[in-house]
C-alpha positions as CSV (number, residue, x, y, z in Angstrom):
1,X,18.0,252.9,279.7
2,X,20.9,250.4,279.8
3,X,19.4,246.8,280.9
4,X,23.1,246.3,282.3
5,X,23.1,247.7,285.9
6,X,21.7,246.4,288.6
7,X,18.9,248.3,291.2
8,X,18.2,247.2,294.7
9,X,14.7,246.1,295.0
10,X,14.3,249.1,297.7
11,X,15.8,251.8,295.2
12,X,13.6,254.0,293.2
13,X,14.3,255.3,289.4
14,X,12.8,257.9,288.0
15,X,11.8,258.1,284.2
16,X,13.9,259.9,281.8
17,X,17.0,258.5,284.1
18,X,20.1,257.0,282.1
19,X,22.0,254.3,283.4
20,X,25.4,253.1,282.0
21,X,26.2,249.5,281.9
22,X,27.8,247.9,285.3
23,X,26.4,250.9,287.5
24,X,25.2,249.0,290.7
25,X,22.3,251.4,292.8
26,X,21.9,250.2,296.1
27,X,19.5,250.2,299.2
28,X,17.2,252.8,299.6
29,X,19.0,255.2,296.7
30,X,16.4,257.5,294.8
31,X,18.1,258.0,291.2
32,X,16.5,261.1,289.7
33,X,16.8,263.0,285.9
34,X,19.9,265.1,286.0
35,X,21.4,262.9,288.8
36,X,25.0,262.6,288.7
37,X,27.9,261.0,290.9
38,X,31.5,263.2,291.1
39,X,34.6,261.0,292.5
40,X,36.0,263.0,294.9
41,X,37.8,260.8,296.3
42,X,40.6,263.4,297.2
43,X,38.3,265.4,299.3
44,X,38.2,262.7,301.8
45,X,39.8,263.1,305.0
46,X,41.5,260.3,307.0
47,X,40.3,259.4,310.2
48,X,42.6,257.6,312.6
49,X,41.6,255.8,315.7
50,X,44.9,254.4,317.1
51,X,45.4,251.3,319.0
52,X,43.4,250.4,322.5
53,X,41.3,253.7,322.4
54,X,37.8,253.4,323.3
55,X,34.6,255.1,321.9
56,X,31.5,254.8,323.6
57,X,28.2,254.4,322.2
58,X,26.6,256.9,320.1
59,X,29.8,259.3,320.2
60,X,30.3,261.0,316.9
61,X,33.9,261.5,315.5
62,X,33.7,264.1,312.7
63,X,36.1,263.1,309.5
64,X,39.8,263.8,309.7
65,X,40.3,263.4,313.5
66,X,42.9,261.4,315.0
67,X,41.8,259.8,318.1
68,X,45.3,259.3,320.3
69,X,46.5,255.4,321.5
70,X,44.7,254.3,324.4
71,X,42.7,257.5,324.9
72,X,38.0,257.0,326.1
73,X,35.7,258.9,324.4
74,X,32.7,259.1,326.6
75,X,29.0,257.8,325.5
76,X,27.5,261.0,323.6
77,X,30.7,262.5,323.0
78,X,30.8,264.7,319.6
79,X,34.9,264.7,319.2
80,X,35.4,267.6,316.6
81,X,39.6,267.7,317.3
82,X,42.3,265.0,317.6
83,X,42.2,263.7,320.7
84,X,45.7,263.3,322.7
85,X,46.7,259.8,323.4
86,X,45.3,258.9,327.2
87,X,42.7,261.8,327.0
88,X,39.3,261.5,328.5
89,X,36.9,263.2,326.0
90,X,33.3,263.8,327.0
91,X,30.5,266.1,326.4
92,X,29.1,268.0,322.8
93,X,31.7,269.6,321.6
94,X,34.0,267.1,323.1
95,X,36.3,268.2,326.0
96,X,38.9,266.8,327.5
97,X,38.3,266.2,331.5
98,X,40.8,264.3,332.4
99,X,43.1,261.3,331.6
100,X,43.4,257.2,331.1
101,X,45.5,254.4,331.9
102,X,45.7,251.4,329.3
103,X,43.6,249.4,331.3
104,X,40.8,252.0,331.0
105,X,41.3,253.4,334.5
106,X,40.7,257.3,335.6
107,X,44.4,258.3,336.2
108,X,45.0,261.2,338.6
109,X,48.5,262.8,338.8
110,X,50.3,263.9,342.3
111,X,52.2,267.3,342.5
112,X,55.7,265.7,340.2
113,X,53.3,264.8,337.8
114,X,53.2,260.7,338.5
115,X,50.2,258.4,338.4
116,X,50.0,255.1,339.2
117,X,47.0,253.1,337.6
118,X,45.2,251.0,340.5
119,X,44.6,248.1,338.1
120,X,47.6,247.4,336.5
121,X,50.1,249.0,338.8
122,X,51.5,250.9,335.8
123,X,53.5,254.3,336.6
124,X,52.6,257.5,333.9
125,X,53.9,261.0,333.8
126,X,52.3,264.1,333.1
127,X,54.3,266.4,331.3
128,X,53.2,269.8,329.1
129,X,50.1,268.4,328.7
130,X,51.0,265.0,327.5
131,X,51.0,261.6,329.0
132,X,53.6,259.0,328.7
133,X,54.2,255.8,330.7
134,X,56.7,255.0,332.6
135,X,57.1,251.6,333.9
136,X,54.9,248.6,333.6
137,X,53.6,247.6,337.0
């Protein structure tokens, strides 16, 4: 074995493991005989949480979801789809319940469609199932 890598004190390496020069093994890895590491990096899938959303504790955003501007995912919440900017997302699988204002306020449309957050006095619409706003209050 190569005396050119480096281990982590908490890592373990089995015998009969080869290690090329450089390789760096980290916290808690367990390197074992016919180990090997595939770069795959473009399997990964891009998760995107867009700006003034909010995620609560110990929700769980699977990879490749994109969380909307502005939209709360609830404490607990598994979110498994993109979320819609403004949503309220609870529950495992995450459903939407509802809707948000940008000061994190529970928005609650009339008959036309219009809500009007209590905090910042700012007007939103309601419209096929999406939420824009309208006026700054």
């Amino acid at each position: 074995m190569s005396t050119g890598y480096f281990a982590h004190p908490t890592s373990v390496i089995d015998s009969g493991c080869q290690i090329g020069n450089n390789v760096k093994i980290w916290h808690f890895c367990h390197v074992s005989p016919g180990c090997c590491a595939i770069n795959r990096k473009q399997e990964f899938k891009q998760t995107l949480v867009k700006k003034g959303a909010t995620i609560g504790a110990n929700a769980t955003i699977v990879c490749g979801v994109e969380i909307g501007e502005y939209a709360f995912i609830g404490a607990g919440t598994v979110v498994t789809k993109p979320v819609q900017p403004y949503a309220l997302v609870v529950g495992n699988p995450g459903k939407q319940i509802g809707w948000m204002s940008e000061s994190g306020n529970r928005l609650f449309f009339d008959a036309e469609g219009i809500a009007k957050c209590s905090i910042s006095n700012n007007i939103y619409q309601l419209t096929e199932k999406k939420v824009v706003k309208l006026s700054v209050g």
